[in-house]
C-alpha positions in Angstrom: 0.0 0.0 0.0 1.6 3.2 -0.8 1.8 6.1 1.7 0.1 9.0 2.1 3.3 10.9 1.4 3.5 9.0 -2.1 0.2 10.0 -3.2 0.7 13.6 -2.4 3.9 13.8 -4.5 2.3 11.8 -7.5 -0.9 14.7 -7.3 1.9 17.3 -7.1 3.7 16.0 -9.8 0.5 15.4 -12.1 -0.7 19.2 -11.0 2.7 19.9 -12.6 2.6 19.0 -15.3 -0.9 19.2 -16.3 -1.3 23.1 -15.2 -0.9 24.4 -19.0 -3.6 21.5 -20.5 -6.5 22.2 -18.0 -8.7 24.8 -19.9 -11.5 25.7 -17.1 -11.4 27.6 -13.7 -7.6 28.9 -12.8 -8.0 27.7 -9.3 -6.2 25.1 -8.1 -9.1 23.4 -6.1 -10.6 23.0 -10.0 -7.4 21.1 -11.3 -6.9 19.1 -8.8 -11.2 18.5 -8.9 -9.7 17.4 -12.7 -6.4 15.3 -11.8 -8.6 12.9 -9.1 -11.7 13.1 -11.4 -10.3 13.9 -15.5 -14.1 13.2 -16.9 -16.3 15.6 -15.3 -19.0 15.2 -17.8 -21.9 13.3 -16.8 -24.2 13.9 -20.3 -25.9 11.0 -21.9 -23.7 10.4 -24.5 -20.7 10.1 -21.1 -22.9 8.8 -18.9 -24.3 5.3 -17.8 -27.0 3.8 -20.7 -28.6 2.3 -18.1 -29.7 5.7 -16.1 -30.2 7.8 -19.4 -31.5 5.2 -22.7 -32.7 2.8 -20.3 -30.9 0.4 -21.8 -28.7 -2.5 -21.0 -24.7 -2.2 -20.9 -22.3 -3.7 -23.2 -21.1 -5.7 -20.9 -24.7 -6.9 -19.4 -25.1 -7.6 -23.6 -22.0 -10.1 -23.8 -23.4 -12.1 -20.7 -27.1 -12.5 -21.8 -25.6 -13.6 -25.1 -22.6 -16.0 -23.6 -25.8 -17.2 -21.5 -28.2 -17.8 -24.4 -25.1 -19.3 -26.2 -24.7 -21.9 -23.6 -27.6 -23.1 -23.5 -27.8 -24.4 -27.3 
C-alpha cells in the first residue's frame, strides 16, 4: 500500500505537469477536482446507458448472449 506521502507527491507531480492542459477555472481546487476526477462530464452520451437510454450495458449484452449461447 503506498503512503500518504507518495500520493501527495504523484498529485503534485500530475498538478505539474498538467497546469498548461487544463482549460476551465484557474483555481487550483478545480485542477486538482480534474487530476482525481479527469471526466467531469456526466451527459448521456458520457454517462451510464442504463440511467439515461434505459438500456442495457455492453457488458450486461456479452453475458445475456454468452448465457443464451450456452444453452444451445
Amino acid at each position: 500500500m503506498k503512503t500518504k506521502s507518495y500520493r501527495r507527491q504523484q498529485i503534485k507531480r500530475c498538478l505539474d505537469s498538467r497546469k498548461n492542459n487544463f482549460i476551465g477555472s484557474n483555481s487550483r481546487k478545480a485542477l486538482k477536482k480534474h487530476i482525481t476526477t479527469p471526466k467531469a462530464c456526466s451527459c448521456w452520451m458520457c454517462g451510464n446507458p442504463r440511467k439515461y437510454l434505459n438500456e442495457i450495458t455492453l457488458q450486461e449484452q456479452r453475458s445475456i448472449l454468452n448465457y443464451q449461447e450456452g444453452l444451445l
